[in-house]
C-alpha positions as CSV (number, residue, x, y, z in Angstrom):
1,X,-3.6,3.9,-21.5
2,X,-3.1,0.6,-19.2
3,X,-6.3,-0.7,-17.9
4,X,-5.4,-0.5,-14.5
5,X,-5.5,3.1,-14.7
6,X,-9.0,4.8,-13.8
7,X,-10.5,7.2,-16.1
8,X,-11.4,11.0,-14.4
9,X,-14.9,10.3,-14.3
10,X,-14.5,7.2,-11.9
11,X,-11.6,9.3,-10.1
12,X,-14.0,12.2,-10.1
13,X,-16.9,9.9,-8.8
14,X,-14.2,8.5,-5.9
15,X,-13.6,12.2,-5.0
16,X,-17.3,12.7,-4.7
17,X,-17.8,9.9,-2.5
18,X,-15.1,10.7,-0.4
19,X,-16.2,14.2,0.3
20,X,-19.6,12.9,1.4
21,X,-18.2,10.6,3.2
22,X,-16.2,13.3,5.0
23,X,-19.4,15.7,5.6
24,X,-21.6,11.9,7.2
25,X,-17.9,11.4,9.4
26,X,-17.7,15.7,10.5
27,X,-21.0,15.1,11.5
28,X,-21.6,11.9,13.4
29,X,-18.2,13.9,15.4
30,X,-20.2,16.5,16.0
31,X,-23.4,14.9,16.7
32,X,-22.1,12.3,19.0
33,X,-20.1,15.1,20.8
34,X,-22.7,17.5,21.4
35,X,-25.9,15.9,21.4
36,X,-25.6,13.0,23.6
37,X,-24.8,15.5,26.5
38,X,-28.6,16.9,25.8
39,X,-30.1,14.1,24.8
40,X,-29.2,13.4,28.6
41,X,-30.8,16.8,29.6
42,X,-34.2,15.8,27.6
43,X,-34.1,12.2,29.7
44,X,-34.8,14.2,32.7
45,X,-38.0,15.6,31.3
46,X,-37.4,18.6,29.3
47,X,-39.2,18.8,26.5
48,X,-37.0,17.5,23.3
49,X,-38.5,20.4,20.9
50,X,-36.4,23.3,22.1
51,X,-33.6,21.2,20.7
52,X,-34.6,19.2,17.7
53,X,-34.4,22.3,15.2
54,X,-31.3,22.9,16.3
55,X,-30.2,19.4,15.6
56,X,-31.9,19.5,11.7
57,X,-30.1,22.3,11.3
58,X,-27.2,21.4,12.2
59,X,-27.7,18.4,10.4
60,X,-28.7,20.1,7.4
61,X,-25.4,22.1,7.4
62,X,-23.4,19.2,7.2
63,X,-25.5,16.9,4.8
64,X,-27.9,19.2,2.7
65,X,-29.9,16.7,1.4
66,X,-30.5,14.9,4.4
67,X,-34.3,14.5,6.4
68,X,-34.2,13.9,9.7
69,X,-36.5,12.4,12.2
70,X,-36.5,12.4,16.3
71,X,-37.8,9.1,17.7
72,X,-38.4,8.3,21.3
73,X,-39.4,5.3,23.1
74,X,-39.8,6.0,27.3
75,X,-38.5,3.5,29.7
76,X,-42.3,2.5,30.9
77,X,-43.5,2.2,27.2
78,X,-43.4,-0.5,24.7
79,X,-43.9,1.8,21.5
80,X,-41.9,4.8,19.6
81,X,-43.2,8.0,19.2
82,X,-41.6,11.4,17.1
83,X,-40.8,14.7,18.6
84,X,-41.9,17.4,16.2
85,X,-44.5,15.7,13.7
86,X,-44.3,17.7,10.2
87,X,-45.5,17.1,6.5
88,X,-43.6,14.5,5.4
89,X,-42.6,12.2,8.9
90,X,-46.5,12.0,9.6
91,X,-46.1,9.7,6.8
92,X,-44.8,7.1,9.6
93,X,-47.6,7.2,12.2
94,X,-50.1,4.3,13.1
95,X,-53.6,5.1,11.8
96,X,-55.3,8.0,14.6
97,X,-51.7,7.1,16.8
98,X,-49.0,9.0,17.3
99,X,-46.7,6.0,17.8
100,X,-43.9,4.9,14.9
101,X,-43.7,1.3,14.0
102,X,-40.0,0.6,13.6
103,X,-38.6,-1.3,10.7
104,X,-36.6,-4.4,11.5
105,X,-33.3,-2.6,10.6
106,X,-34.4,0.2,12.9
107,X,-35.7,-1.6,15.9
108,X,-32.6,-4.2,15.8
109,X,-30.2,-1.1,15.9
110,X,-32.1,0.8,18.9
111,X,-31.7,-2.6,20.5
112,X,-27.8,-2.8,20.2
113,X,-26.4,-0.3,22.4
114,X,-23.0,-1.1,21.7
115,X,-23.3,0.3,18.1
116,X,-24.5,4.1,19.0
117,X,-24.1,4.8,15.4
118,X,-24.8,2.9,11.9
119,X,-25.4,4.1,8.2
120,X,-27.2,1.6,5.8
121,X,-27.7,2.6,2.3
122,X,-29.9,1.1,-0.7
123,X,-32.6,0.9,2.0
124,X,-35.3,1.1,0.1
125,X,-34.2,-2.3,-1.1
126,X,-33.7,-3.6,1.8
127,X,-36.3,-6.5,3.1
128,X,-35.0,-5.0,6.4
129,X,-36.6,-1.3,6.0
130,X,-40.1,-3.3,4.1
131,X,-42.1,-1.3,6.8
132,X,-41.0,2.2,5.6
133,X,-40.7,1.5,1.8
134,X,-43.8,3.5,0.8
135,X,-42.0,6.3,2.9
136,X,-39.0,6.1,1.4
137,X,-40.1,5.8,-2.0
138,X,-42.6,8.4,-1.6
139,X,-39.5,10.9,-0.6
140,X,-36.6,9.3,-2.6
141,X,-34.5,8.4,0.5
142,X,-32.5,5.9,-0.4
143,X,-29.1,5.4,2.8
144,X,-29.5,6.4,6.4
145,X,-27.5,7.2,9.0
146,X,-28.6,6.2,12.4
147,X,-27.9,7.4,16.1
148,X,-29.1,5.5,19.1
149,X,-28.6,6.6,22.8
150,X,-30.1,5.0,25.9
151,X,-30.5,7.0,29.1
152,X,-29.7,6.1,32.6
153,X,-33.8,5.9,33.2
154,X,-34.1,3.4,30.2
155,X,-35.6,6.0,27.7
156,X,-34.2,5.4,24.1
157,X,-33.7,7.9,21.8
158,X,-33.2,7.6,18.0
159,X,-31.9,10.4,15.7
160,X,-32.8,8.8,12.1
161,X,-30.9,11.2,8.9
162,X,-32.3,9.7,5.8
163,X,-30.8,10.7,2.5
């Protein structure tokens, strides 16, 4: 056998990666389709909780091992909060705060509005994510995929699917 030819487990690994990489593309699709239109309707100040379960389980339907976290920032404040605080993002709130500090990674991407949508992986490595590392270690999350969207009042919102 040539040595330009791979063996099946690399092919089998390639395969692998590709299908994932299918499932992250299906839904970012869907995501961006569906959910910037009511991230919109949350902007005009409905409460985002009706909707976030149905975004995690969306989300969990397309990438199983995924955790996702809601973060908001309104136009007239300077700090990030979550919608829906559970077990595991609590993990990210200021002491006696319910507001987020962002990661440089995280807080230069909710800055860029041109790039509604970014995956990073080996973040746990990353001297870019430093501020989350005892979170992501803690939980084994290890690539993210990010969306961003801005509102017409200036409110940002960040959907964060860790993996």
């Amino acid at each position: 056998m040539s040595s330009d030819v791979l063996s099946s487990n690399a092919i089998q690994a390639l395969y692998n990666r590709l299908t994932q990489v299918q499932k992250e593309r299906d839904l970012l699709q869907y995501l961006n389709v569906k959910y910037a239109q009511s991230l919109q309707f949350i902007a005009s100040g409905r409460s985002g909780g009706f909707f976030w379960d149905e975004v995690l389980d969306v989300c969990k339907r397309f990438l199983p091992n995924a955790y996702g976290v809601l973060l908001v920032k309104e136009s007239n404040q300077s700090e990030w909060s979550l919608i829906n605080n559970d077990e595991i993002n609590v993990q990210l709130l200021k002491p006696e705060n319910q507001v987020v500090a962002l990661p440089k990674a995280l807080m230069t991407f909710s800055q860029s509005p041109s790039c509604p949508i970014r995956k990073d992986t080996n973040i746990h490595q990353s001297p870019e994510w430093a501020l989350w590392k005892f979170f992501l270690e803690k939980n084994n999350f290890t690539s993210v995929v990010m969306v961003n969207v801005t509102t017409s009042t200036n409110a940002a919102y960040l959907v964060v699917m860790l993996q």
